[in-house]
C-alpha positions as CSV (number, residue, x, y, z in Angstrom):
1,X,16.9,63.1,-33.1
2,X,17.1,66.3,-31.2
3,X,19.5,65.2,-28.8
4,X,21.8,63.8,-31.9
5,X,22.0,67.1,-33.2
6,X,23.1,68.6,-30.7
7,X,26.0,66.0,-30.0
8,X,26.9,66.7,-33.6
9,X,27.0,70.5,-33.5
10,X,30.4,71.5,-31.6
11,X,31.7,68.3,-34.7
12,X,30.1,70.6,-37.6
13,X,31.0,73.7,-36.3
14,X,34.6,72.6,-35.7
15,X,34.3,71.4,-39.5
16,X,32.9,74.4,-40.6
17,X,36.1,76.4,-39.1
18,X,38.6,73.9,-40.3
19,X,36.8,74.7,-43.7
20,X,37.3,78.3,-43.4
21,X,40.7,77.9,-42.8
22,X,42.1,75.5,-45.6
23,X,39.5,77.1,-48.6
24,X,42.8,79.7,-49.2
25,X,45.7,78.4,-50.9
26,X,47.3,81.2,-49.3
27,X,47.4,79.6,-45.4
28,X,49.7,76.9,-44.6
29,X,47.0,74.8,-43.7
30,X,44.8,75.4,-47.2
31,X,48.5,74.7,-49.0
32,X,48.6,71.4,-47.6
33,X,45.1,70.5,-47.6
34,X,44.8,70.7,-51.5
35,X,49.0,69.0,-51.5
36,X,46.9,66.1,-49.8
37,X,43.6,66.2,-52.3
38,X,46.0,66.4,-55.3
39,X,48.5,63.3,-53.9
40,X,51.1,65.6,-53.2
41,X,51.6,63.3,-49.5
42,X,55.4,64.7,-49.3
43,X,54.2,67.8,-49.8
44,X,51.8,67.8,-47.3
45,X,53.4,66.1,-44.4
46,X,56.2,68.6,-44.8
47,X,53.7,72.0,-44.8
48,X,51.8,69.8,-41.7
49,X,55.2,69.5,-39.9
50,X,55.5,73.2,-40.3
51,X,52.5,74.0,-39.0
52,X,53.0,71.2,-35.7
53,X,56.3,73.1,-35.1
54,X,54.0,76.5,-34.1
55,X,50.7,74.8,-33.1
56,X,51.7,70.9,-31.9
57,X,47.6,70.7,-30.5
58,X,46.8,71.9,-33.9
59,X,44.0,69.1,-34.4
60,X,43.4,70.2,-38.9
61,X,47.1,69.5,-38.9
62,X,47.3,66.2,-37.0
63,X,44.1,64.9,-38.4
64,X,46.2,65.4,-42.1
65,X,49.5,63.7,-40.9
66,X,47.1,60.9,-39.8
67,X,46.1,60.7,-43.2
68,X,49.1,60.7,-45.5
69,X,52.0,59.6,-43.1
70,X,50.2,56.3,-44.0
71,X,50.2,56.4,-47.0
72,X,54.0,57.2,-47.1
73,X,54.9,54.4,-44.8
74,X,55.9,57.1,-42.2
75,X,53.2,56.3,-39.5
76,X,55.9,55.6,-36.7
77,X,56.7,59.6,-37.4
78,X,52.9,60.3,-35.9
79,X,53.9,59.0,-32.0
80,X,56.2,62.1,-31.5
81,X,53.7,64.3,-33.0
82,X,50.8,63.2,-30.4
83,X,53.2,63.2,-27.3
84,X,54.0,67.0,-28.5
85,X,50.4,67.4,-28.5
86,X,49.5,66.4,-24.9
87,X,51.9,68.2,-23.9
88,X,50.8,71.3,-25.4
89,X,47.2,70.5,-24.9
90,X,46.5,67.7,-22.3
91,X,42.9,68.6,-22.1
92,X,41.7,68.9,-25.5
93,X,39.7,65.8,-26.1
94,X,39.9,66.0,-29.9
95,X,43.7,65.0,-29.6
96,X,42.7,62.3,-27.5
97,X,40.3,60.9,-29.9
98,X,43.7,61.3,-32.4
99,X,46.0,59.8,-30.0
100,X,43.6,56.9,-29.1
101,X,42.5,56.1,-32.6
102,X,46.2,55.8,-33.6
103,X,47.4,53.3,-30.9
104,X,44.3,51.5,-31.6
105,X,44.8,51.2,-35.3
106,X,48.6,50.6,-34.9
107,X,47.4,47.3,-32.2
108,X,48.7,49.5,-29.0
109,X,45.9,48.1,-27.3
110,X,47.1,49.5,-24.0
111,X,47.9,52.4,-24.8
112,X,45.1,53.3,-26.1
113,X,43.4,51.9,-23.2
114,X,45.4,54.3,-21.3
115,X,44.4,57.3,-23.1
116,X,40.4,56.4,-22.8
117,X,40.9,56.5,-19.3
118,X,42.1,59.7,-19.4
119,X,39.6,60.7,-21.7
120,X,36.7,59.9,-19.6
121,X,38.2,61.9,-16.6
122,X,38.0,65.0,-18.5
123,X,34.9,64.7,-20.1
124,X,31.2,63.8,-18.6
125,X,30.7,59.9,-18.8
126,X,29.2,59.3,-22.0
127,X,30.4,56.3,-25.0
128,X,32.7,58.3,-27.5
129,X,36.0,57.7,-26.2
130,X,35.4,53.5,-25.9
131,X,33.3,53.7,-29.2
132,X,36.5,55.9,-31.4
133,X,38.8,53.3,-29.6
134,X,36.5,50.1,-31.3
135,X,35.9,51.9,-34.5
136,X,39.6,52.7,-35.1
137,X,40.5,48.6,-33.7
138,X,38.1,47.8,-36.2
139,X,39.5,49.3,-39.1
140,X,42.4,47.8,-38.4
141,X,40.7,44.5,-38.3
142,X,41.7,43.7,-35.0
143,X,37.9,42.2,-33.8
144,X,39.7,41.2,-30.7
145,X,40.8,44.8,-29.1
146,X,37.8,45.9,-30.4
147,X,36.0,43.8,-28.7
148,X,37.9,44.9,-25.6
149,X,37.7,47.9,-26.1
150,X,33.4,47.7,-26.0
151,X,33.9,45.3,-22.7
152,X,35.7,48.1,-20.9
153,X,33.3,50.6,-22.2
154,X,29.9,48.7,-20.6
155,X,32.6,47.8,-17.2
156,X,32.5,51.9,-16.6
157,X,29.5,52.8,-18.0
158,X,26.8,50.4,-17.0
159,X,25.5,46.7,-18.4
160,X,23.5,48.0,-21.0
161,X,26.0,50.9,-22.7
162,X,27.6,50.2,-26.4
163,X,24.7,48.1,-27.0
164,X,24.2,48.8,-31.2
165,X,27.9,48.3,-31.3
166,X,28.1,45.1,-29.0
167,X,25.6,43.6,-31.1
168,X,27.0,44.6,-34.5
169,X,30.8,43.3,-33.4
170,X,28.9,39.6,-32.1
171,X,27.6,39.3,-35.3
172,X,30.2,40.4,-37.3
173,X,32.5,37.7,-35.1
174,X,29.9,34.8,-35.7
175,X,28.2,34.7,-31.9
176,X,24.6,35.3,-33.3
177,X,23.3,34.5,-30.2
178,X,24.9,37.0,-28.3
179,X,24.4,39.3,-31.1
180,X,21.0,38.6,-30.5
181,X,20.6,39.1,-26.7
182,X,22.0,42.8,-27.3
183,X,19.7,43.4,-30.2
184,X,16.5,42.6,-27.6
185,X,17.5,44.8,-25.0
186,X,18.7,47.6,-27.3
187,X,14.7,47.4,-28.8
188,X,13.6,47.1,-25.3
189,X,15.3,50.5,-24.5
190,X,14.9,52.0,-27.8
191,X,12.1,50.2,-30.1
192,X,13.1,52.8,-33.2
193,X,16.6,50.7,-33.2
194,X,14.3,47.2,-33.8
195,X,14.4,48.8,-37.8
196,X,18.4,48.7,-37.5
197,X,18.5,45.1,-35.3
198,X,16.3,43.5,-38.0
199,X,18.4,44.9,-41.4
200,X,21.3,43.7,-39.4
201,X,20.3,40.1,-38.9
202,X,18.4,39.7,-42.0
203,X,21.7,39.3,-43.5
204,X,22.5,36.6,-41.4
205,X,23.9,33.3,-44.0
206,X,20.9,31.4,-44.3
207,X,22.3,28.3,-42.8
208,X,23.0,30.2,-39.7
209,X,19.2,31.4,-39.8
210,X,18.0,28.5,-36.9
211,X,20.9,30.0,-34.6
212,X,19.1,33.5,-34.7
213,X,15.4,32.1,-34.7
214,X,16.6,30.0,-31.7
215,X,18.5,32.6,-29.9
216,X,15.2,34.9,-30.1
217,X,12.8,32.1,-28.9
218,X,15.2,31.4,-26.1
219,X,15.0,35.2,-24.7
220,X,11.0,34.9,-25.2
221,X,10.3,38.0,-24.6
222,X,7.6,40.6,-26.5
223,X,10.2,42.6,-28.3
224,X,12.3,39.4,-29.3
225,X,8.8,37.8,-30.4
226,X,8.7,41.5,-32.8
227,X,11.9,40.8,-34.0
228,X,11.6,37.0,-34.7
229,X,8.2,38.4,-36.7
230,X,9.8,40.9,-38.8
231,X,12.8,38.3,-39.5
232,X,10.6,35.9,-40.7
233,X,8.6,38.1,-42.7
234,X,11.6,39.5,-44.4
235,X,12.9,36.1,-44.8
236,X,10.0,34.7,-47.1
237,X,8.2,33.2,-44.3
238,X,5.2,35.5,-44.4
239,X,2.1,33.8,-42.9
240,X,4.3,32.6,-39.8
241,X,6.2,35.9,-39.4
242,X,2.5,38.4,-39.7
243,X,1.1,35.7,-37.1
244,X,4.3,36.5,-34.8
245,X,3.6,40.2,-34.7
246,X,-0.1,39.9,-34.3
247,X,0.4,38.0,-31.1
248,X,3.4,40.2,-29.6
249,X,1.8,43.5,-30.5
250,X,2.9,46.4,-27.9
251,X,0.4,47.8,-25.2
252,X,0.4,50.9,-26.9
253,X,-1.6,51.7,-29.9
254,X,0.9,54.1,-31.4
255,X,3.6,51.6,-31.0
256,X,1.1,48.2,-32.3
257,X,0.2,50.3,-35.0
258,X,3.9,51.5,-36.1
259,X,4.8,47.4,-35.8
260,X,1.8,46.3,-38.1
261,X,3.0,49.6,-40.5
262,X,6.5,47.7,-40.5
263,X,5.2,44.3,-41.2
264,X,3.1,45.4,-44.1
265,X,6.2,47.0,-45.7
266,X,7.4,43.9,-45.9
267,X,4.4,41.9,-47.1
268,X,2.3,44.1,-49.4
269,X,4.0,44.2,-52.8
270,X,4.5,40.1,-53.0
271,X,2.8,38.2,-55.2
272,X,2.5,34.8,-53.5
273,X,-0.6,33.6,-51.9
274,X,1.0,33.4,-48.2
275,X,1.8,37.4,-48.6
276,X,-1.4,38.1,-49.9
277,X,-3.1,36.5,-46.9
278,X,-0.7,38.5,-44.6
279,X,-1.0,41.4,-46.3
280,X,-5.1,41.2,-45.5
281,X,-4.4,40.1,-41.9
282,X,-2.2,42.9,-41.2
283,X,-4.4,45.2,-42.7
284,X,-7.2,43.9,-40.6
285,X,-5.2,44.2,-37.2
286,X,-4.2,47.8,-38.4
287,X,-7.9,48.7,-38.8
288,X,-8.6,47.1,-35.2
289,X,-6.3,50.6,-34.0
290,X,-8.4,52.9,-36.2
291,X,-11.2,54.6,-35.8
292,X,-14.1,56.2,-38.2
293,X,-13.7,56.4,-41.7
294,X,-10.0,55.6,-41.8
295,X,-11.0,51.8,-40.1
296,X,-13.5,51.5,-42.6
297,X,-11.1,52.2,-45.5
298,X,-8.6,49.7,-44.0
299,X,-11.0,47.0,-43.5
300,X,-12.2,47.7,-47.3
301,X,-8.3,47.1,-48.2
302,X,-8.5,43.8,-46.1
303,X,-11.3,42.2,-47.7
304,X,-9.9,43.3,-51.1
305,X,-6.7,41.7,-50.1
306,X,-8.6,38.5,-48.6
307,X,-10.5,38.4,-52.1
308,X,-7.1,38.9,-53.9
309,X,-5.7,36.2,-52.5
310,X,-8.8,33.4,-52.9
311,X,-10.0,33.5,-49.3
312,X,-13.6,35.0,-50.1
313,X,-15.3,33.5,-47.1
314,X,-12.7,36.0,-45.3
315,X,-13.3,38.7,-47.5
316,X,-17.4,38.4,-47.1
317,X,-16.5,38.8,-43.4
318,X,-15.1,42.0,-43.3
319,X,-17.3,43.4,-46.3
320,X,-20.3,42.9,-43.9
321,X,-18.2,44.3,-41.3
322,X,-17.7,47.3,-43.6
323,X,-21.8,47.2,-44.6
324,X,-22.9,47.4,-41.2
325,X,-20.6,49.9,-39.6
326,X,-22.5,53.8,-39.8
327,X,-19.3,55.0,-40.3
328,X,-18.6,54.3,-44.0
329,X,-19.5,57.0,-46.6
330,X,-21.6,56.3,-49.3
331,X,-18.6,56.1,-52.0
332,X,-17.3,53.3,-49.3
333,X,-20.1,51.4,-49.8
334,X,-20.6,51.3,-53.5
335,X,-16.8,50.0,-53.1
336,X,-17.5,47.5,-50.8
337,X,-20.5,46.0,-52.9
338,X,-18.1,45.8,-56.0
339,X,-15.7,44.2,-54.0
340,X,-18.4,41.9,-52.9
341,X,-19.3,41.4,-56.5
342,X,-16.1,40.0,-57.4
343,X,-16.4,38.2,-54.5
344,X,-19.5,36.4,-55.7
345,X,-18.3,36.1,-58.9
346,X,-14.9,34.1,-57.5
347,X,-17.1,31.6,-55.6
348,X,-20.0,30.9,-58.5
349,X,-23.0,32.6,-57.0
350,X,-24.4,34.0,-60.2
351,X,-28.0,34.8,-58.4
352,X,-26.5,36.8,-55.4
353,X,-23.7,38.7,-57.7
354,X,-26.8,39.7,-60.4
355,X,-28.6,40.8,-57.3
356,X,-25.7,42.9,-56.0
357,X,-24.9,44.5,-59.3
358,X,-28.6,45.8,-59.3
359,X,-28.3,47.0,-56.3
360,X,-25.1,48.8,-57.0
361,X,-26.9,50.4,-60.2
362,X,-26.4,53.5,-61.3
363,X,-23.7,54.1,-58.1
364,X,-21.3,52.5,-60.6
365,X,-20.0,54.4,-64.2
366,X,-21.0,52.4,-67.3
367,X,-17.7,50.8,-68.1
368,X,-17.1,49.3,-64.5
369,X,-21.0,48.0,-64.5
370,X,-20.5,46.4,-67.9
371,X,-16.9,44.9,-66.9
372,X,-18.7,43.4,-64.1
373,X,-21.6,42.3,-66.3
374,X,-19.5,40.5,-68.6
375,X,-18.0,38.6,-65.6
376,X,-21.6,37.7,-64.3
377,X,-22.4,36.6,-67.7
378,X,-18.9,34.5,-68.2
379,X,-20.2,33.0,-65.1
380,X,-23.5,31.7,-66.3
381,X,-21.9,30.6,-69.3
382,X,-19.2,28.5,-68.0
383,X,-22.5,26.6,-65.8
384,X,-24.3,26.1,-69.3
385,X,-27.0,29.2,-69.3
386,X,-25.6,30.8,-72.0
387,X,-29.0,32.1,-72.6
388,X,-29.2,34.1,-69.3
389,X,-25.2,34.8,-70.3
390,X,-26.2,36.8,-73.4
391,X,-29.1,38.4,-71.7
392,X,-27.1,39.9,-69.4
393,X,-24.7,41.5,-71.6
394,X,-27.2,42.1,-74.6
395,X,-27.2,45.9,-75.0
396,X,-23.2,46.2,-74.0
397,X,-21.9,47.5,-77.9
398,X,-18.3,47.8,-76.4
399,X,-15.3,45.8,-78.4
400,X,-15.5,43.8,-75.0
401,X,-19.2,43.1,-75.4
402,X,-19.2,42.1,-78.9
403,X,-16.5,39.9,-78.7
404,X,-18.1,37.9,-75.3
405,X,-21.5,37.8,-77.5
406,X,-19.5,36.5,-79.8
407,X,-17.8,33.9,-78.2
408,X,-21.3,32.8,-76.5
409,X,-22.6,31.9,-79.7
410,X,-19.8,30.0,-80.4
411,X,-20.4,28.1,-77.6
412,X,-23.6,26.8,-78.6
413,X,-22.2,26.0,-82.2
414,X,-23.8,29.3,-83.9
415,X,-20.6,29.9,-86.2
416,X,-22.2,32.1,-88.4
417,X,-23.8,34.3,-85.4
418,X,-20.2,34.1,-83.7
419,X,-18.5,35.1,-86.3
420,X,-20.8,37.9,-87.5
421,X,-19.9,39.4,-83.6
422,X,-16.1,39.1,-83.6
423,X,-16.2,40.9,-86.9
424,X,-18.0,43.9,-85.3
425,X,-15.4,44.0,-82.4
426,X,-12.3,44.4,-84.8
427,X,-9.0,43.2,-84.5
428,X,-7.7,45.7,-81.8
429,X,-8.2,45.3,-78.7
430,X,-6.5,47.3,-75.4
431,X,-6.4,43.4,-74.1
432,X,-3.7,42.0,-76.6
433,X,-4.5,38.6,-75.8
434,X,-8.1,38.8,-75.8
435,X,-7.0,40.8,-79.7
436,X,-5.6,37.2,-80.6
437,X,-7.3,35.0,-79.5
438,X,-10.2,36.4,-81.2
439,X,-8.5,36.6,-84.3
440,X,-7.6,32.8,-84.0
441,X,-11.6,32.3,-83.3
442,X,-12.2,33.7,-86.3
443,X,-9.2,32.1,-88.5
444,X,-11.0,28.9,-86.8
445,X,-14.7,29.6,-88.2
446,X,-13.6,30.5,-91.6
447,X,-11.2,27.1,-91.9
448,X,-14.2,25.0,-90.5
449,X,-16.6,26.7,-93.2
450,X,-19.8,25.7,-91.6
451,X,-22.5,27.6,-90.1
452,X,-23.5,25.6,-87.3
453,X,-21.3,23.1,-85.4
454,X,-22.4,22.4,-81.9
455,X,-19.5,20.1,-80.8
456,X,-17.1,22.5,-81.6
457,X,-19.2,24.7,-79.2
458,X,-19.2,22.5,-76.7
459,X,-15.3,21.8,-76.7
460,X,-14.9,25.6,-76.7
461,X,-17.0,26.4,-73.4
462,X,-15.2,23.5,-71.9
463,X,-12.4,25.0,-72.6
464,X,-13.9,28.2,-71.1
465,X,-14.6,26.3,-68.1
466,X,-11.4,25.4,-67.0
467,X,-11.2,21.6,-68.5
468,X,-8.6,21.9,-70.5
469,X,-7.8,17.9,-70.7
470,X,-11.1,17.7,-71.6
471,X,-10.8,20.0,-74.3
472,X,-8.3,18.6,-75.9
473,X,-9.9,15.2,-76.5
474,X,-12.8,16.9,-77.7
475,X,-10.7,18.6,-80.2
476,X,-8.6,16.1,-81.2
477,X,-11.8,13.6,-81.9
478,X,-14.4,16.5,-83.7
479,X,-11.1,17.3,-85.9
480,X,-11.2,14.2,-88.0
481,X,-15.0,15.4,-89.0
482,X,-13.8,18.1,-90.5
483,X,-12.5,18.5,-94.1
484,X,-8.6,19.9,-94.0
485,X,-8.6,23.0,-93.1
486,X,-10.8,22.7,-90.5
487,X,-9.0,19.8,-89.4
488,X,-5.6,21.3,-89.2
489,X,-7.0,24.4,-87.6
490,X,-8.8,22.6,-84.6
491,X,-5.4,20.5,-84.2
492,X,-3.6,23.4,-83.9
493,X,-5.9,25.0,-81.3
494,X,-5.8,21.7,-79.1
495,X,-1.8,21.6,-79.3
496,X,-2.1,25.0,-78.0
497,X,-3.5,23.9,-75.0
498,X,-2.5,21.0,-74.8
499,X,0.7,23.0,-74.6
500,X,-0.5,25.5,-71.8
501,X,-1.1,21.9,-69.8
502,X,2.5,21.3,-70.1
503,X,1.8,18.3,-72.6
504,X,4.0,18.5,-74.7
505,X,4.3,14.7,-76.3
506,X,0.6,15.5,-77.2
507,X,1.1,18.7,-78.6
508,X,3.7,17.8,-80.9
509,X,1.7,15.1,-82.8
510,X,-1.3,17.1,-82.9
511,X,1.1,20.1,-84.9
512,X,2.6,17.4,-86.7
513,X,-0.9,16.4,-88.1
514,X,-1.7,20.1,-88.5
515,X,1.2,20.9,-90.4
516,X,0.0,20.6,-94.2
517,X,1.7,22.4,-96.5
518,X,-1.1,22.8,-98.9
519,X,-2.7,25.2,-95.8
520,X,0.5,27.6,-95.5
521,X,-1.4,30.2,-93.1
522,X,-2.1,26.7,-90.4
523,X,1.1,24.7,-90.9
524,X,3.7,28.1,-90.6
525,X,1.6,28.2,-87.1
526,X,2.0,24.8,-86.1
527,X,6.1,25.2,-87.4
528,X,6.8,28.2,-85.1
529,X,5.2,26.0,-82.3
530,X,7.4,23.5,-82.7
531,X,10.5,25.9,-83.1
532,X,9.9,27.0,-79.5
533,X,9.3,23.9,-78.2
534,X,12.9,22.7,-79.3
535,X,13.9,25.8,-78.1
536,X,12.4,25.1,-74.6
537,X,14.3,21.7,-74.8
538,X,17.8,23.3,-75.9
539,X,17.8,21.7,-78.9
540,X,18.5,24.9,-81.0
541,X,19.7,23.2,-83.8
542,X,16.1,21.3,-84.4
543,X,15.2,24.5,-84.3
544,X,17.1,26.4,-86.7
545,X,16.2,24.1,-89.2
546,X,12.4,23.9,-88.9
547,X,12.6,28.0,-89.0
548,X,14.7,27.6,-92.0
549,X,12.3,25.2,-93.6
550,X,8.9,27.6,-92.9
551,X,11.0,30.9,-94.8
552,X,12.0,28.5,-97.0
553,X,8.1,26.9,-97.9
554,X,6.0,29.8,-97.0
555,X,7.4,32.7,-97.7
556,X,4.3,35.3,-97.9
557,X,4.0,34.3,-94.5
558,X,3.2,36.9,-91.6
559,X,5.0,34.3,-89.7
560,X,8.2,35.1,-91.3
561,X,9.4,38.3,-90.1
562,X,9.5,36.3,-86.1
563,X,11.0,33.4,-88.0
564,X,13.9,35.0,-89.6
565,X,14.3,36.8,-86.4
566,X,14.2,33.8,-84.2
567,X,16.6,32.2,-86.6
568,X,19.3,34.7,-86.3
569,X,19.3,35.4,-82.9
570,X,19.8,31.5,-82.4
571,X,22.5,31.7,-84.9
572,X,24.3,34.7,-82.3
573,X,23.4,37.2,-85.4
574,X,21.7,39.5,-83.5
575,X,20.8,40.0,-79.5
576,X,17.8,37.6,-77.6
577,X,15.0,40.7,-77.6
578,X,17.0,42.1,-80.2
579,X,15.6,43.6,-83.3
């Protein structure tokens, strides 16, 4: 970075001086500057001119007939200018960069030539005449001199020279492979460029993808192998591109640990189950180059990341790792355990988790032990002990509490005792879902209107459980016990999930049976469900008539205000979202 600024500084200070000179109206120079900023381009060629007449090596002066002689379909009138110029000054090196970016940009491919040459006799070898020749060919869109113009430059200056630029112009002219052999040995010589070689070829079509991924195996080398990684990574491929890396990391720890720091950039804030899994094996190779607390930290944020993603037996791994290693601090370890906890929790083992959480004690503050309580206890009840469920969570008085007591005596059929419980937690909730759905418990109980069902228990904690097929045929039989209300009610709630199952053929004739007009509350419920599910098919029209039809038959409805809504914004009234 040092050495770049000091390259740029003779460019700024010449900038700065240029500056200096046209701020003032009241020079020749600052007249035709602001000529040229306003679109005055007569104007300014002609006070440019003057000034060329005095000073022909004046290089403000040339740079600003470069600029508008253009634009007035003049450029022919710049050749005369720049032979004046040599003439004057045949040394200075910024009227060679003008003379050799004009000839370039005009297709003067030898002559420009011509002038590099006598560029790089005056000046120490270095890439700036060959690279403004290129650059200036390229904005002409002439790919072909530019290319020559990059050829001579590595013939003079060695076979690795113009290297970035080689490899942007193969790309750019559709030789990936080539554009990849110049990308290696630029990382090979300069690993902070592998950042630029793999932005560049990310972009690559992804039908030409295989021609870069074969191009890179071909070379086989470590830094190609980093590259391929990276690619691959950035390219969706996580699991293959994190394994890449991992097995190409650099000798040196600075370097391995930079690679990995790349790699999880790129991994870490995706959602999918591949990421996750290379987001917690990067994070485990990173901690393998730490030391002391900071390797303990990163192997806590591995296991996390292995639990995350559904690989506990991974996760259990490091978090012994973590247990056994002196260096972890006491906060470290209480982390650890309630990672472990979830853990536990993730893979069924009720007995081990309970004993964990007592261990863990008094290390954790109330809310976060009674969060992980309730899962412990959700646990047991999903197995059948809802008695061990409720006494682990008996003397939690939370919103959260009361409404998983409640639900647990719901599951074994205690309506009265389950209702009692939601009551006491409220309708508000800082879970919104776990607000409704504890409403819709509640709505449930009251339609049923008895105090003890069992097999409506039983449905629910299948539900619970993760049977959801199940549940719905247990709903859809104990509804035809029930009187009407209770009927329609548990039809509704098994269309619901039958709905979250993606069934839909079931779900609409369970609403259709639920949909009673005597029960206004039930059937506007099982109506808006149906709305949306016409809505989902792109039948809008369906569906602006069954919202129609619930304003139309229940209009004390709560359901009415989202119906109306719905309605219009079908109709174009008002904006989807819109209110």
């Amino acid at each position: 970075m040092k050495a770049i600024i000091v390259l740029m500084l003779p460019a700024m200070l010449a900038a700065q001086a240029q500056s200096a000179q046209t701020n003032s109206t009241t020079t020749p120079m600052g007249r035709a500057t602001m000529a040229e900023r306003n679109g005055n381009f007569a104007e300014a060629a002609s006070v440019y001119a003057s000034i060329l007449k005095t000073q022909p090596a004046s290089l403000g002066a040339l740079i600003g007939m470069e600029h508008v002689l253009p634009r007035l379909d003049r450029r022919p009138e710049m050749f005369p200018l720049l032979r004046q110029a040599l003439a004057a000054d045949s040394a200075s090196t910024g009227v060679l960069a003008i003379v050799v970016r004009n000839f370039a940009s005009s297709g003067q491919a030898d002559s420009a030539r011509y002038y590099v040459a006598r560029w790089t006799r005056i000046a120490p070898p270095n890439a700036d005449p060959y690279r403004e020749w290129s650059d200036a060919a390229l904005m002409a869109r002439d790919v072909a001199q530019a290319k020559l113009a990059l050829d001579a430059g590595r013939e003079k200056l060695g076979p690795t020279a113009l290297g970035i630029e080689r490899a942007q112009l193969l790309q750019r002219m559709g030789d990936l492979a080539g554009a990849v052999q110049e990308w290696v040995v630029v990382v090979r010589e300069t690993p902070p460029y592998r950042d630029a070689a793999v932005s560049l070829l990310t972009q690559v079509a992804p039908g030409n993808r295989m021609l870069v991924r074969d191009a890179l195996v071909k070379e086989g080398s470590r830094d190609a192998k980093q590259i391929q990684g990276l690619l691959l990574a950035k390219w969706g491929e996580s699991a293959a591109g994190a394994g890449m890396i991992r097995a190409a990391l650099p000798a040196d720890p600075m370097a391995s640990t930079a690679l990995l720091h790349e790699l999880l950039d790129i991994v870490r804030n995706r959602e999918d189950k591949e990421s996750r899994l290379a987001t917690a094996a990067t994070l485990e190779a990173l901690a393998a180059h730490e030391t002391g607390a900071g390797a303990v930290h990163t192997l806590l944020d591995a296991a996390r990341a292995f639990a995350d993603a559904g690989d506990e037996r991974n996760a259990r791994r490091l978090l012994a790792v973590v247990a056994e290693n002196p260096s972890a601090p006491g906060s470290m370890m209480t982390t650890a355990s309630a990672t472990l906890l979830g853990v536990l929790i993730a893979e069924g083992k009720g007995v081990e988790a309970e004993r964990v959480l007592g261990e863990l004690g008094s290390n954790l503050g109330m809310d976060e032990h009674d969060r992980l309580a309730r899962k412990i206890a959700m646990l047991w009840a999903r197995t059948g002990d809802v008695g061990r469920a409720e006494k682990i969570i008996a003397p939690d008085s939370s919103t959260a509490g009361l409404d998983l007591r409640g639900r647990f005596r719901l599951f074994v059929g205690d309506l009265a005792g389950a209702s009692d419980l939601l009551k006491q937690a409220g309708p508000f909730d800082d879970d919104r879902e776990q607000s409704l759905g504890r409403i819709s418990l509640l709505t449930l109980i009251q339609a049923v209107g008895e105090d003890s069902v069992p097999a409506l228990g039983a449905a629910l904690l299948t539900l619970a459980s993760g049977d959801s097929a199940r549940a719905v045929t247990q709903l859809t039989a104990l509804a035809i016990t029930f009187k009407d209300a209770g009927a329609a009610e548990t039809r509704l709630l098994a269309a619901r999930v039958a709905l979250a199952r993606h069934d839909t053929v079931s779900a609409l004739a369970l609403l259709q049976l639920a949909d009673i007009k005597e029960l206004p509350a039930t059937a506007a419920a099982a109506r808006m469900e149906v709305a949306q599910i016409r809505i989902a098919e792109k039948r809008e029209s369906d569906a602006r008539g069954i919202l129609e039809q619930l304003i139309l038959d229940f209009p004390a409805s709560a359901l009415v205000p989202e119906a109306r809504h719905l309605r219009d914004t079908l109709r174009g009234a008002v904006p989807v979202g819109g209110r």
